[in-house]
C-alpha positions as CSV (number, residue, x, y, z in Angstrom):
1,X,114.3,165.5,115.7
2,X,110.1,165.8,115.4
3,X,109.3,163.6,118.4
4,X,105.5,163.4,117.0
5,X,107.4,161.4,114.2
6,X,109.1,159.0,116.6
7,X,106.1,158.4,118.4
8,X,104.3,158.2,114.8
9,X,106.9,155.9,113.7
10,X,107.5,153.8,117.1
11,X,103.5,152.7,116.5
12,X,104.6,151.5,112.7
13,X,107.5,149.6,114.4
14,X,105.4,148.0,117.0
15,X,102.6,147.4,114.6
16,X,104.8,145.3,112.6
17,X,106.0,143.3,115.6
18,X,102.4,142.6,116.4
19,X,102.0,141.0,112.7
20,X,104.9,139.3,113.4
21,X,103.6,137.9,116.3
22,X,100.3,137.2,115.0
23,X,101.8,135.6,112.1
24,X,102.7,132.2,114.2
25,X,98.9,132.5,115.5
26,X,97.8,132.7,112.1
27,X,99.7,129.6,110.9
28,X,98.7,127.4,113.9
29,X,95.1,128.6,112.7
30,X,95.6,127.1,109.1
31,X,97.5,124.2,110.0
32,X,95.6,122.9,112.8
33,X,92.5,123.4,111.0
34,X,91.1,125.7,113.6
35,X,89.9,128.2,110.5
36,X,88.0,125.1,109.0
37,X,86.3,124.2,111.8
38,X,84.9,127.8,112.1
39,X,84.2,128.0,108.4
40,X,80.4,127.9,108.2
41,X,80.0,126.8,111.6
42,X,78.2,130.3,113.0
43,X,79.4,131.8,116.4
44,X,80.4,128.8,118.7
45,X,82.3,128.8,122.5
46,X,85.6,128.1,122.6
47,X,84.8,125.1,124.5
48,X,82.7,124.1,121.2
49,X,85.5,124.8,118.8
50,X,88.0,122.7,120.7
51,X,85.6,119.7,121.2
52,X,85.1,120.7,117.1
53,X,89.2,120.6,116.7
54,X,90.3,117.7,119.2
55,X,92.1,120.4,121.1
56,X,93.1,121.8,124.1
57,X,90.3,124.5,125.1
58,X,92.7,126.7,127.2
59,X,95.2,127.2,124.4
60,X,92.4,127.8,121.8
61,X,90.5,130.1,124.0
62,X,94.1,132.2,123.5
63,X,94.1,131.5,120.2
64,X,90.5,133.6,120.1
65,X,91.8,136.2,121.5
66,X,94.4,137.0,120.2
67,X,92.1,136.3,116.8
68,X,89.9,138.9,118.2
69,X,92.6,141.3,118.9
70,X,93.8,141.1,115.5
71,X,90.4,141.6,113.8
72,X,90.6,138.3,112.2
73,X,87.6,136.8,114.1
74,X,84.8,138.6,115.8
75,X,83.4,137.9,119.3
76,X,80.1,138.3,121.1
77,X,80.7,139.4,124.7
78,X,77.1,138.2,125.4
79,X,77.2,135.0,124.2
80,X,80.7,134.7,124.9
81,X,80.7,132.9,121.0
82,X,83.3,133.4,118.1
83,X,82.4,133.9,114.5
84,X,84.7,134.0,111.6
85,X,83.0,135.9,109.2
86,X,82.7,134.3,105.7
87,X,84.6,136.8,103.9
88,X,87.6,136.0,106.0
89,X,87.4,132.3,105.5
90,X,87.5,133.1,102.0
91,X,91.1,133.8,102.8
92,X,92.2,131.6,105.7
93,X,90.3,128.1,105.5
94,X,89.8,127.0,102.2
95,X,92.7,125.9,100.1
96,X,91.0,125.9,97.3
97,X,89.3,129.5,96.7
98,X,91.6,131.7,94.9
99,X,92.0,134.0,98.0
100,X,93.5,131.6,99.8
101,X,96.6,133.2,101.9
102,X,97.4,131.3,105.1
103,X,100.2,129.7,102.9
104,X,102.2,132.2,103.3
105,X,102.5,132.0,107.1
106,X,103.2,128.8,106.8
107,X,106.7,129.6,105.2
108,X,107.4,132.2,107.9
109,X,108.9,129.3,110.0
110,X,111.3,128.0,107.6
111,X,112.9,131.4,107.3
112,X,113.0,132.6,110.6
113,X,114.9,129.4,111.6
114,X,117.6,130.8,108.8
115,X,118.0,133.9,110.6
116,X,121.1,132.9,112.0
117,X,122.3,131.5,108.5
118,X,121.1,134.7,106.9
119,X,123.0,136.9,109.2
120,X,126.3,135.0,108.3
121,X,125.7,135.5,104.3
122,X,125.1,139.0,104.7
123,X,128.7,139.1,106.4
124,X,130.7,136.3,103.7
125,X,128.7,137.5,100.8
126,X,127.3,133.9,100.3
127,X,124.3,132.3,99.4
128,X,121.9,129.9,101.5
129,X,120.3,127.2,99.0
130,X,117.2,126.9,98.7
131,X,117.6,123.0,100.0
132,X,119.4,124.7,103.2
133,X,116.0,126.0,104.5
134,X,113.4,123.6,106.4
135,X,110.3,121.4,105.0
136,X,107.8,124.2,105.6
137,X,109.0,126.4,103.0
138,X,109.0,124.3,100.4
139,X,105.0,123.2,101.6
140,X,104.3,126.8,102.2
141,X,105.8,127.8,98.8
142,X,103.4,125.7,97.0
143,X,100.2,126.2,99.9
144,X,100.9,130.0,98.7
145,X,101.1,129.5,95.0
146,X,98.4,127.0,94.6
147,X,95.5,128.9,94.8
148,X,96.7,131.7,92.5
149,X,97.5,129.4,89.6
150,X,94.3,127.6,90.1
151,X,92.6,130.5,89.6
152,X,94.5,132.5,86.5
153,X,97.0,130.0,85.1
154,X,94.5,128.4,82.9
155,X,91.7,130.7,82.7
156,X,93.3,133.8,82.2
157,X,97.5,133.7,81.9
158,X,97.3,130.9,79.1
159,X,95.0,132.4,77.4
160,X,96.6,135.4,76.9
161,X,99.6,133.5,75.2
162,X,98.8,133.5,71.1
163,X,98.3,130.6,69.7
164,X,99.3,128.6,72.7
165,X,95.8,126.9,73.7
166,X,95.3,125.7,70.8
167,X,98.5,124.0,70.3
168,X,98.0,122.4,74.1
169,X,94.5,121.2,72.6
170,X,95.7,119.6,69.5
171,X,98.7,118.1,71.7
172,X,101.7,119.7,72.6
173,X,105.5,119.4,74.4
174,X,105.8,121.4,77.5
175,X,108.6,121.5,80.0
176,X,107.7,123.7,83.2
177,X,111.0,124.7,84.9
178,X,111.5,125.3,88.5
179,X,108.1,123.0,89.1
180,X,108.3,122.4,92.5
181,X,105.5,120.2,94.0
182,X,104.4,120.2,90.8
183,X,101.4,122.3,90.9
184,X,101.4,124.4,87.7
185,X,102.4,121.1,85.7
186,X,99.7,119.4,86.6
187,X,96.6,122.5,86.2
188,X,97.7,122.6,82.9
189,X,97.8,118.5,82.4
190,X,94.6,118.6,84.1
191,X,93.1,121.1,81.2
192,X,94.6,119.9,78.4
193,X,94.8,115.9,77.9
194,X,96.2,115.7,74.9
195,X,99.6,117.3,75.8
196,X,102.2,115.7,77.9
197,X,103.8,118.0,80.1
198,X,107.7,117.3,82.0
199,X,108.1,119.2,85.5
200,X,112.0,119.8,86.0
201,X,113.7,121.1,89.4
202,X,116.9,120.9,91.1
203,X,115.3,120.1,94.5
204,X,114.6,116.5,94.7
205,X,112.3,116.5,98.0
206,X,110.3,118.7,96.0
207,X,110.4,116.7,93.0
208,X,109.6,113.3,95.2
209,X,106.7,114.7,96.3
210,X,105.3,116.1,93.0
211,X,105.8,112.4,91.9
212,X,103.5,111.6,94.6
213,X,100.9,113.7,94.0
214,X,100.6,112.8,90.5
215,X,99.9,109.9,90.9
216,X,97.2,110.3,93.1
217,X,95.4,112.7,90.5
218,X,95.5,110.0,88.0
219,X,98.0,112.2,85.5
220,X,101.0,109.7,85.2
221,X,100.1,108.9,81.7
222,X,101.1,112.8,80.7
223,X,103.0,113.9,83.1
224,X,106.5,113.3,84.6
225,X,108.7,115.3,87.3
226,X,112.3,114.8,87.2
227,X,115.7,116.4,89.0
228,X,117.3,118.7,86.8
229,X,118.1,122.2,86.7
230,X,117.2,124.9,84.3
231,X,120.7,125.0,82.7
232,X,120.2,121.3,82.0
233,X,116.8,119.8,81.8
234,X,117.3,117.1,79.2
235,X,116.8,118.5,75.4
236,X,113.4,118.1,73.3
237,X,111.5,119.5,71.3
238,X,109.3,121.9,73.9
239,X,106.3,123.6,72.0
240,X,106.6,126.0,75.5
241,X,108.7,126.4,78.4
242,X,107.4,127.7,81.7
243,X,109.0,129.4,84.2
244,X,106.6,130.0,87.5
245,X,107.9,132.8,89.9
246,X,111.5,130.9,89.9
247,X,113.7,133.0,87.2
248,X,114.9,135.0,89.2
249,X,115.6,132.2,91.8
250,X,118.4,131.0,89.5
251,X,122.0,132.0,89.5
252,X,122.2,132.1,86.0
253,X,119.1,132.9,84.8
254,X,120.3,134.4,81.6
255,X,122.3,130.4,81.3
256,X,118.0,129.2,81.8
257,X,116.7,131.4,79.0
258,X,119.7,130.7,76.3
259,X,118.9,126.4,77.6
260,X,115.2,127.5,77.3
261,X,115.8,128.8,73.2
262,X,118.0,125.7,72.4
263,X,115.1,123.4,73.4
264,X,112.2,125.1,72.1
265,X,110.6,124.0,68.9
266,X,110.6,126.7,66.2
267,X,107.5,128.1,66.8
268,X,107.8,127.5,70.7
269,X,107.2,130.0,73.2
270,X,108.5,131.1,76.6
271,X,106.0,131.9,79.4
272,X,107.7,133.5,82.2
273,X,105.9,134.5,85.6
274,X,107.6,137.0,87.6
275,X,106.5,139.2,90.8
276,X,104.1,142.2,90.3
277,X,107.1,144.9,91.9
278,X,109.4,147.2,90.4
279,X,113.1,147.8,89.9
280,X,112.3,150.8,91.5
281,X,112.1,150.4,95.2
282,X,110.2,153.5,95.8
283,X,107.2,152.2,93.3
284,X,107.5,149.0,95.8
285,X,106.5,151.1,99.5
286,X,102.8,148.8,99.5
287,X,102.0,146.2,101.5
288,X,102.0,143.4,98.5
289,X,105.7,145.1,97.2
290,X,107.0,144.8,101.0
291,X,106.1,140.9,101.6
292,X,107.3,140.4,97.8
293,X,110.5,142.7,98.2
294,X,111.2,141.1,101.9
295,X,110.4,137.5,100.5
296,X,114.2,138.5,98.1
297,X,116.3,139.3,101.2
298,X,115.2,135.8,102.8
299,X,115.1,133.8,100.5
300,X,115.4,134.5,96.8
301,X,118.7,136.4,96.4
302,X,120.2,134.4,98.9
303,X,118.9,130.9,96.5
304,X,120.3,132.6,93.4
305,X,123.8,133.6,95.4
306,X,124.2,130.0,96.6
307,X,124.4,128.5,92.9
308,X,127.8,130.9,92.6
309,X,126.3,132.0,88.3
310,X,126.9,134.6,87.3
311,X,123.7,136.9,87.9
312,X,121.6,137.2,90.9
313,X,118.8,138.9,90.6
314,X,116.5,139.5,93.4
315,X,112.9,139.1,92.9
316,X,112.2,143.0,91.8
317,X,115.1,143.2,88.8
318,X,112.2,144.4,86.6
319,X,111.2,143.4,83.4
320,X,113.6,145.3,81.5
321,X,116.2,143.6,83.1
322,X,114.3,140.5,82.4
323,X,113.4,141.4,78.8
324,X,117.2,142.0,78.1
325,X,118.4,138.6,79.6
326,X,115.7,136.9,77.1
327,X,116.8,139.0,74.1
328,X,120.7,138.0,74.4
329,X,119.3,133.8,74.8
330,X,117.7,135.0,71.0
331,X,114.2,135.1,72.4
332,X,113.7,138.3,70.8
333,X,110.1,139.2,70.9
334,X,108.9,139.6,74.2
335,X,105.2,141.0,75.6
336,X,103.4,141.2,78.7
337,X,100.5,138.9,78.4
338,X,98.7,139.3,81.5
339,X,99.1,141.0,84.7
340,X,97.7,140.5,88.1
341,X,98.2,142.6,91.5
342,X,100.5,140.0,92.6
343,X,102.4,138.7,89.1
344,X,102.7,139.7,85.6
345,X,103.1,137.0,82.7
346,X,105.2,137.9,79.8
347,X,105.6,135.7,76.8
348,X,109.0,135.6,75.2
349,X,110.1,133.9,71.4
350,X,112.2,133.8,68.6
């Protein structure tokens, strides 16, 4: 045994603990609005930033520090000040720039308080529903997603589908599947009025609350969220079907795509958005294929497990694994539209 390579790999190990840590420090940041208040505000004491916040100076003067010790804010022995540099608020205070990430710490809570639930499926061979899992990962879910869909759904992912824009423009059918708060349903109802646009998912909290929200944005008149899941979201006539990072959530996802073809119009199309990672676990050993991959263990193959199909998946199956499930639904011609670092888009039809 190299002992330079423990050592070496020791470091890794408690590096990783560190982020661990850090992680709970990071989401108390987001949701407590401590980021915000530093956004734009210059260096300020931690006496400032807790008359700023409403809080408790001695608890965010730990907060700072540990901030500091994690790079994420800078500090100024002589001034004794804090700054978070603009570049880093870019990705920790604003929920609404495209670099937004502090959503995914929020879900970090949620699935360490199924650890013990975890360990028993990996001993029984069972699942752990999505439902089974607490409120923040269904809010962090969507905190995470938001800001990437704002950014590319539209813009960039729609675009790329042929003949797709235009059909939303003119006034279109579209059922998104797996919808969640509804996000993604309601960016598109947002950009193209003249469609109507059905948000489907088995979780009704989520659903509740997508109902909510859409009626705040003013989009009730072409929008609706209902309780269904993707083997039986009610029948129409659906000019495109969506599918946002949730396929391979489903226990019979081959059951979604074959449900998907019947209701499709004849010219309809199939947008599915999958994870960015390979079948190949090796291709996966980055830091964006490790939180994707890890995100599986907790909480996507066990979802898929829990609804006892026939198929579960994992969020890395691949797309040839997802191009083959499409192909025996009869949605035979299938292309990748648009790729990102953290998805790619493919478009699958008759």
């Amino acid at each position: 045994m190299d002992e330079t390579r423990v050592r070496e790999f020791l470091e890794q190990v408690i590096t990783d603990g560190g982020a661990a840590v850090a992680g709970l420090c990071t989401s108390l940041g987001d949701r407590l609005g401590i980021y915000a208040a530093m956004a734009d505000a210059g260096p300020l004491t931690s006496a400032q930033l807790a008359e700023r916040t409403g809080l408790f100076e001695r608890y965010v003067r730990e907060w700072l520090a540990a901030q500091v010790a994690g790079e994420y804010v800078r500090y100024d022995p002589e001034n004794d000040t804090y700054l978070l540099p603009d570049e880093h608020a870019a990705v920790l205070a604003d929920p609404a720039a495209p670099t937004y990430a502090a959503g995914f710490f929020t879900m970090l809570q949620a699935l360490y308080g199924t650890e013990d639930t975890l360990m028993d499926a990996f001993r029984t061979g069972e699942g752990v529903g999505w439902e089974e899992h607490g409120p923040a990962l269904f809010a962090g879910t969507a905190k995470f997603f938001r800001p990437g869909y704002t950014a590319a759904l539209v813009p960039e992912w729609l675009s790329a589908m042929k003949g797709v824009p235009e059909k939303l423009e003119r006034g279109a059918q579209v059922a998104d599947i797996g919808c969640g708060f509804g996000y993604s349903t309601m960016l598109m109802a947002e950009a193209y009025p003249a469609s109507r646009f059905h948000g489907y998912d088995f979780h009704r909290p989520s659903i509740e609350k997508a109902r909510s929200l859409v009626a705040e944005r003013g989009l009730s008149d072409r929008v609706t969220f209902d309780v269904a899941t993707a083997q039986d979201f009610p029948e129409g006539t659906f000019d495109l079907i969506t599918f946002f990072d949730c396929l391979h959530d489903i226990g019979d996802p081959g059951g979604a795509l074959r449900h998907a073809e019947q209701t499709m119009a004849e010219d309809g199309v199939c947008m599915i958005v999958e994870p960015n990672v390979s079948e190949n676990v090796q291709d996966n050993a980055h830091p964006i294929g490790r939180a994707i991959v890890s995100t599986s263990v907790a909480v996507c193959l066990p979802s898929a497990l829990a609804q006892h199909g026939p198929q579960a998946m994992g969020n890395h199956a691949g797309e040839d694994a997802m191009r083959r499930l499409a192909d025996e639904a009869g949605l035979h011609h299938w292309s990748l539209a648009a790729e990102s670092p953290v998805n790619r888009v493919y478009a699958a039809a008759r």
